[in-house]
Each structure stands twice: as C-alpha cells, then as structure tokens.
C-alpha positions, 0 to 999 in steps of 0.5 A: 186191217182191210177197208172193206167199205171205203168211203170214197166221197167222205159224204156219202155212204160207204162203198166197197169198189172192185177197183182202186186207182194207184192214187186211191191205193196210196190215200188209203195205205199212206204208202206213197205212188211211187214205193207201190211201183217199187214194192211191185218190183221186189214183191212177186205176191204184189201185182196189180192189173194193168188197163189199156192205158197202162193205169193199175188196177188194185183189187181187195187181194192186192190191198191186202197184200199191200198191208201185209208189206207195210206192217213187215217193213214199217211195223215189224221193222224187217228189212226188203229180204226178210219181208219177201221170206215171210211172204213166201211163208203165207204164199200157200192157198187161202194163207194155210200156212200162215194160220198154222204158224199162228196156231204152233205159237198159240200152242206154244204159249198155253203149254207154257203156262200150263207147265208154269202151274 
C-alpha cells in the first residue's frame, strides 16, 4: 500500500527517504499538489511538517494516511464527510480499533459459513 523503498532516481537502487517534498508526494500518490493542500484542510489526521520556508515535509506516517484518503474517497467512493468518520475510526493508537473491525467482520464471515454447514 505503502512504498517503503522509493526509487528516486529510477537508475539507482531503492531508497527509503525520511522526507518527501509536496512534488515527490504527488508523483507517488497520483494525487495532485493542490488536492494534498485541500485534503490537509479537511483531514485533521493529515499534517505534514512544515520547514522555515513554509515547504511540507511528508513523512511514511503521512503517506500512509495520504493513502488511507485516496482509497475512501477514489476507491470506495465515500464522500469528504464520510472518509473524515471513517478516519476517526482508526484515529486510536497504533490503528487498534481498525484491526478490531477487520477481525469483527472476519468473525463474521466464518460463523456464517459455519452455520450454512
């Protein structure tokens, strides 16, 4: 979901960066400059560094949320509001509560199965 090794330079060999500029964000997302700045607006969970000069600074933990927007809103189809709802959901420590949602539904499935035998 992730790109943990980024390859920067397309020659050489992949390289994990602590930092992405707004520019390198965007190649790597699809997601262009200026919906990133929007996004940070309506997304609180969304914040990226900001340097003396004002440039952004993403790091892995804002990618990931960065990918976590782009599959609600472009994937799943849900609208501004109910992408912010589902991101409170995984807001706890560590994404507990996302985990336990999984597992619920998981749960789910197999006791059906179980109780169509």
């Amino acid at each position: 979901m992730v790109p943990l090794n980024v390859d920067t330079d397309r020659k050489g060999p992949a390289i994990r960066k602590l930092y992405y500029s707004i520019g390198e964000v965007s190649e790597l997302t699809g997601i262009p400059s200026h919906v990133l700045r929007y996004w940070e607006g309506e997304f609180p969970q969304l914040h990226p560094k900001k340097g003396r000069t004002g440039n952004r600074t993403y790091q892995e933990r804002d990618l990931e949320v960065i990918f976590k927007i782009k599959g609600l809103l472009y994937d799943r189809r849900f609208t501004i509001a109910g992408a912010k709802v589902q991101l409170e959901g995984t807001k706890t420590e560590n994404g507990h509560c996302e985990v336990i949602q999984e597992l619920r539904q998981e749960l789910q499935e197999i006791l059906s199965l179980l109780e169509k035998k």
